[in-house]
C-alpha positions as CSV (number, residue, x, y, z in Angstrom):
1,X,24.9,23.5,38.9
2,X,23.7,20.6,41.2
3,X,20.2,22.0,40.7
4,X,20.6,21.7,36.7
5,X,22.0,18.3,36.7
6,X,19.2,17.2,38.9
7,X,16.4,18.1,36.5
8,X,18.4,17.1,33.2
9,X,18.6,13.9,34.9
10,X,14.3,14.0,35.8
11,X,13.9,15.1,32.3
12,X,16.0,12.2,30.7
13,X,14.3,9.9,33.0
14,X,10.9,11.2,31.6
15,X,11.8,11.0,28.2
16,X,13.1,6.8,29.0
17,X,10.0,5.9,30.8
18,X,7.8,7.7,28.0
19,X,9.7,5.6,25.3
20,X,9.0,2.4,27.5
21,X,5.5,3.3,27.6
22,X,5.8,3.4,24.1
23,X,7.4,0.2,23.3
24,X,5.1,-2.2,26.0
25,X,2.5,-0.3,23.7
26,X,4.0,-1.2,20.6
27,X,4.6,-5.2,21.7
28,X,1.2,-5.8,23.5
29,X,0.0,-4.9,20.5
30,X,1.9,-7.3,18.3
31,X,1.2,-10.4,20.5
32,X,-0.9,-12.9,18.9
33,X,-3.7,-15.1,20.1
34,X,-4.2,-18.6,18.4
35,X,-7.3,-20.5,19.5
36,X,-7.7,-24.2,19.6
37,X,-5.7,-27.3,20.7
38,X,-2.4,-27.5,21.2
39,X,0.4,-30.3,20.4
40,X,4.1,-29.8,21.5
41,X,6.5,-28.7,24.8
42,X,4.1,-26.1,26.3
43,X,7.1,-24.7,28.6
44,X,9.2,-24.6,25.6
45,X,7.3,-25.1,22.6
46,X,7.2,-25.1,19.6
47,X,3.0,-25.7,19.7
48,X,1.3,-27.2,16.7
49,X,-2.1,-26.1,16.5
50,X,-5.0,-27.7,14.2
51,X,-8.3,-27.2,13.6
52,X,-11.3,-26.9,10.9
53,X,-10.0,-23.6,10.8
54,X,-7.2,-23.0,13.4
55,X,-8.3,-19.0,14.0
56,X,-5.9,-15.9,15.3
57,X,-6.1,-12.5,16.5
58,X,-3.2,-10.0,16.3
59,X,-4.3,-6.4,17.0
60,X,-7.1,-5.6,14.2
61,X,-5.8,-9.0,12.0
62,X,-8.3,-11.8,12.1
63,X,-6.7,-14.9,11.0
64,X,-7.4,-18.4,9.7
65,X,-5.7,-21.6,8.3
66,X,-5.4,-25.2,8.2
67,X,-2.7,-25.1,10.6
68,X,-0.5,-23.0,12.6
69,X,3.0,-23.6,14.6
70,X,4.2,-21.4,16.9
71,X,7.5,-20.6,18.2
72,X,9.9,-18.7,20.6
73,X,13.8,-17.8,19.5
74,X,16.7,-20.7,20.3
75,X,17.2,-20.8,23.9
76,X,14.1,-19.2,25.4
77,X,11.4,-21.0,27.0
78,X,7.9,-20.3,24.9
79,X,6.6,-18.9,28.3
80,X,8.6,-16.4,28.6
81,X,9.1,-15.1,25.0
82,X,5.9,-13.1,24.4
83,X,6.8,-10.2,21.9
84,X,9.1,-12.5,20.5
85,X,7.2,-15.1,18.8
86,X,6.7,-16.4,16.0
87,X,3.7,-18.1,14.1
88,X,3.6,-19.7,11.0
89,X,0.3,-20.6,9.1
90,X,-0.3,-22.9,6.4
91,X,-2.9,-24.0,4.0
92,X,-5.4,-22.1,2.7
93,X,-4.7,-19.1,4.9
94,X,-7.7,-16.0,5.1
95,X,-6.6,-13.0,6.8
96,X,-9.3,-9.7,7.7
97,X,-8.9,-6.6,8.6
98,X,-11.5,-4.0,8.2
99,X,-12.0,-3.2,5.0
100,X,-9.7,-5.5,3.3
101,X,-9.2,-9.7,2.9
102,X,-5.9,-11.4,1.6
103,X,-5.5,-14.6,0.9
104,X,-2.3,-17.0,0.7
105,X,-1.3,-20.5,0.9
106,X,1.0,-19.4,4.2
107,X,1.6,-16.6,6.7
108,X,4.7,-16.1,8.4
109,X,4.6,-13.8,11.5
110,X,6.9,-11.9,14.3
111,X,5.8,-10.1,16.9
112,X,9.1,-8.6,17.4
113,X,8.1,-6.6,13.5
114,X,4.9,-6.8,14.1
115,X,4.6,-8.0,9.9
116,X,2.8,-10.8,8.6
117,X,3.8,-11.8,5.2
118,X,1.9,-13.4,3.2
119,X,3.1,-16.1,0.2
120,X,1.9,-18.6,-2.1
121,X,0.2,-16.6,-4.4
122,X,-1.0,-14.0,-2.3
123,X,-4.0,-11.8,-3.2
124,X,-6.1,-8.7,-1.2
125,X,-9.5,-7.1,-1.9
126,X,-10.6,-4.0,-0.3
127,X,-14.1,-2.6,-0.4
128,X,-15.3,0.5,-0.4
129,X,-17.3,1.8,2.4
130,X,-20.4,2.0,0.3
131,X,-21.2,0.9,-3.2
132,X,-21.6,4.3,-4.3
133,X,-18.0,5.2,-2.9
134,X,-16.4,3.4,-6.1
135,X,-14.8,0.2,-6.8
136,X,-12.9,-2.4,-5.6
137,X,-9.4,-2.8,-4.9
138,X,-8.0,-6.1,-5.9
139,X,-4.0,-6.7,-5.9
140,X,-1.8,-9.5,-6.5
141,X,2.0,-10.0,-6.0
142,X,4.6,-12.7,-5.3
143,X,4.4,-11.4,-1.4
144,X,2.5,-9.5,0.7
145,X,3.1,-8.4,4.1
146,X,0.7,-6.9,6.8
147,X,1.8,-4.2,9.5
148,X,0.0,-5.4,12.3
149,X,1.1,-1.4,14.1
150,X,-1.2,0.8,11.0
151,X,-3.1,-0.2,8.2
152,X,-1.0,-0.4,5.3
153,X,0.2,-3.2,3.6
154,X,3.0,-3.7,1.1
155,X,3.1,-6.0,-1.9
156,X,6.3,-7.1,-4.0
157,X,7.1,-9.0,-6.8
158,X,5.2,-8.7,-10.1
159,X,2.3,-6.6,-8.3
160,X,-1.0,-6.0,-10.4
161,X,-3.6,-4.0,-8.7
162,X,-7.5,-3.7,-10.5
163,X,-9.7,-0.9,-9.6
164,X,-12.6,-0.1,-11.7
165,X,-11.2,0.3,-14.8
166,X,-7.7,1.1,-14.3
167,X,-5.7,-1.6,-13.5
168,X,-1.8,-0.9,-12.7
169,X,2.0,-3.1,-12.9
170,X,4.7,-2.9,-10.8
171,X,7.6,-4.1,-8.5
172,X,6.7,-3.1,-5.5
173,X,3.0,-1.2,-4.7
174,X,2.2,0.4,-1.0
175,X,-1.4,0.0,-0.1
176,X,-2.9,2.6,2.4
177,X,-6.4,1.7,3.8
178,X,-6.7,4.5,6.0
179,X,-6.1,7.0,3.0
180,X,-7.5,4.2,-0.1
181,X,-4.1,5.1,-1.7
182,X,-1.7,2.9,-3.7
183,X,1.6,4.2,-3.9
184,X,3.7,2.5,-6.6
185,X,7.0,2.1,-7.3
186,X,9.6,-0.2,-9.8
187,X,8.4,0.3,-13.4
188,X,4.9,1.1,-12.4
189,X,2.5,1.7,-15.1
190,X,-1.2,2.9,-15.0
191,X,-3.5,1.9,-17.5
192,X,-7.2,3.1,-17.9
193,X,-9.3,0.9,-20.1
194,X,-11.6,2.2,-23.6
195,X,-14.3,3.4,-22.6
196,X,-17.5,4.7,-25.4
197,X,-15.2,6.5,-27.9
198,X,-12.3,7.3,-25.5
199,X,-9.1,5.1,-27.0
200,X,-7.3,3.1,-24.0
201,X,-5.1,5.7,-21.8
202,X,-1.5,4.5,-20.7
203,X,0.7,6.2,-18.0
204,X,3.7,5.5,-17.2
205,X,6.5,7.2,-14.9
206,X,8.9,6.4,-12.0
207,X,6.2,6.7,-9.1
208,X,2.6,6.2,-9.8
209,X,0.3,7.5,-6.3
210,X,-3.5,6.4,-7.1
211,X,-6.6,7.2,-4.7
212,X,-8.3,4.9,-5.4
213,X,-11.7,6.1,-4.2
214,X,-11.5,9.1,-6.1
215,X,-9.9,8.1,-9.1
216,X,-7.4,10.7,-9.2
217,X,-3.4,9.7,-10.0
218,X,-0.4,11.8,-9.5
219,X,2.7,10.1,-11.1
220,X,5.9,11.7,-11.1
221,X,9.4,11.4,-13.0
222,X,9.7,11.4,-16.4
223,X,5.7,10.6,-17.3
224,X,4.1,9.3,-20.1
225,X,0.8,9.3,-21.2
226,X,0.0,7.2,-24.3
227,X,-3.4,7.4,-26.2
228,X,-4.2,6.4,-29.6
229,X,-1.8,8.3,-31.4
230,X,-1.3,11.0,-28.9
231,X,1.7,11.1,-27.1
232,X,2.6,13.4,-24.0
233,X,5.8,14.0,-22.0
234,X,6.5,15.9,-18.9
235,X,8.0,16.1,-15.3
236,X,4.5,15.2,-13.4
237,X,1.2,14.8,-14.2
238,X,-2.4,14.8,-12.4
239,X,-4.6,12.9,-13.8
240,X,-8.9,13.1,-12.7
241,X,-10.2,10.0,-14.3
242,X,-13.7,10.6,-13.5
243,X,-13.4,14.4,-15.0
244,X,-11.3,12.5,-17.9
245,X,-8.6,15.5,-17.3
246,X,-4.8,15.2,-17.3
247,X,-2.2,18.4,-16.2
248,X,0.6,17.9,-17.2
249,X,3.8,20.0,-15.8
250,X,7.6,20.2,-16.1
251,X,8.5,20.5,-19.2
252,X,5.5,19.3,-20.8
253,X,4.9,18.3,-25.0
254,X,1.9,16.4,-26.5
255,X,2.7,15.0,-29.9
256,X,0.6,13.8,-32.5
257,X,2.2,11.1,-34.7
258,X,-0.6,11.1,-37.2
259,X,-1.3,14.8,-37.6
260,X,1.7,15.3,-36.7
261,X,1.0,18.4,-34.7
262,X,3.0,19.0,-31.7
263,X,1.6,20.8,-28.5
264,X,4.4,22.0,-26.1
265,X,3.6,23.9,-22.7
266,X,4.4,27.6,-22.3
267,X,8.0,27.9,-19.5
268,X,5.5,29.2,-17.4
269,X,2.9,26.9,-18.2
270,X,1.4,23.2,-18.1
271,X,-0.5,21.1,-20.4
272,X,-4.1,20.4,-20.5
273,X,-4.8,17.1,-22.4
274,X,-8.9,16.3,-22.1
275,X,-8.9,12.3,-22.5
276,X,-12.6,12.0,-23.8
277,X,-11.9,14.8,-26.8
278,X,-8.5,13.8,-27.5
279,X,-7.5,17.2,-26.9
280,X,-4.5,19.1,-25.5
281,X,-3.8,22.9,-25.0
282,X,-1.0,24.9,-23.5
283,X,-2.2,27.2,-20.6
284,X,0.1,30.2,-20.0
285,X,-0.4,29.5,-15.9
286,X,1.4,27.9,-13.0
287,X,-0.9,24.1,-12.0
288,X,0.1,23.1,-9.1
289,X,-0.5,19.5,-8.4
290,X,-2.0,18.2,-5.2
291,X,0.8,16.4,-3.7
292,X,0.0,16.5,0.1
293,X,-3.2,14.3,-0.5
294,X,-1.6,12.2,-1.9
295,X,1.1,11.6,0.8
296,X,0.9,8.0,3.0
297,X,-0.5,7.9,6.2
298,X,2.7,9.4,8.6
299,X,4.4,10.7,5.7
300,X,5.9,13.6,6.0
């Protein structure tokens, strides 16, 4: 019995010092270095630091601003709070990581979150890898915050995201740079611009998931699709932009308010609606919809 207690008690010791491992990971990671002059208590802060720009690393963020203040909670000495700091930039703040580059007139960050959020009119542009790998990203919102432990970064508050030509609205819109995936949320809508003789293509559901490399959409929960006169209803919908295809599944109709013809899908079957013909048919088969590429980076 002695015996069993002992190694129940080595295994839970294991499993603590693995999660402390973990967690000096997690906050070495989140501290942030700000180069350049300091004003203010250096014991005790909090430092004021200036410069033509004031520049700051924190994991893969590269920061700049006019100025930046830095600061430890109520109580604690500023040399002994590291992982629980806080720096605030202002004026004309540039932040890079990778790929992408947001903007913002200030930054507010915590190394105990690890987020920097961005306000004042935030904005972020991602690129692709190559030219030939598609378009540009470029998002706007009324906030922005950075995760400084992945790449992803989410944006709230009258969101608008441009990509090519699809540019999409919502509350609240996920960005995923490891995956190029926009995941949004709160009345999202997702609208494809006229293109040649294809009439402008509108869709609309309760979560709108867009790659945007590959220019493929999965929205889910009561979708929409609105062209011309053509309107289609269903459950889900996949949508390949650069195959100008739509599947639609889940109760799926396609009506027709000028011809008035109405297109519903077999119980069985989905919807096929080609965007460049203007055509829809009912297939008698099960489509299943690609869900799992579409998931966020640690989603499960």
């Amino acid at each position: 019995m002695k015996q069993t207690n002992h190694k129940r008690a080595a295994f839970l010791a294991l499993l603590l010092g693995a999660a402390a491992l973990a967690q000096t990971a997690d906050t070495n990671k989140r501290l942030i270095t700000i180069q350049g002059g300091a004003r203010g208590d250096l014991r005790n802060g909090p430092l004021t630091f200036s410069g033509n720009p004031v520049k700051a690393t924190v994991s893969t963020l590269q920061i700049q601003a006019a100025q930046a203040v830095m600061a430890a909670p109520a109580g604690t000495p500023l040399i002994e709070a590291k992982g629980k700091r806080t720096a605030n930039f202002t004026g004309n703040v540039q932040v890079v990581r990778g790929r992408l580059s947001a903007s913002g007139s200030a930054l507010a960050y915590s190394e105990v979150t690890g987020q920097g959020v961005l306000s004042g009119g935030p904005s972020a542009t991602f690129v692709p890898a190559d030219k030939e790998d598609g378009d540009k990203v470029n998002i706007n919102a009324a906030q922005m915050s950075l995760d400084v432990d992945n790449n992803i970064s989410t944006s709230t508050g009258n969101v608008g995201l441009t990509n090519g030509n699809q540019t999409g609205k919502a509350d609240k819109l996920i960005f995923d740079e490891d995956k190029e995936l926009a995941q949004m949320t709160g009345s999202p809508s997702l609208t494809r611009a006229a293109r040649g003789n294809q009439k402008e293509l509108i869709i609309t559901g309760l979560e709108v998931r867009a790659l945007t490399k590959t220019k493929t959409l999965y929205v889910s929960g009561g979708v929409k699709l609105v062209q011309g006169t053509q309107t289609t209803t269903g459950n889900a919908v996949y949508y390949d932009d650069r195959k100008n295809v739509a599947y639609v599944v889940g109760n799926a109709v396609s009506v027709d308010s000028k011809s008035k013809v109405t297109v519903k899908a077999p119980a069985s079957g989905y919807l096929e609606q080609r965007t460049d013909l203007a055509r829809v048919r009912a297939l008698n088969s099960a489509y299943k919809i690609p869900v799992e590429q579409f998931k966020l980076s640690g989603e499960k």
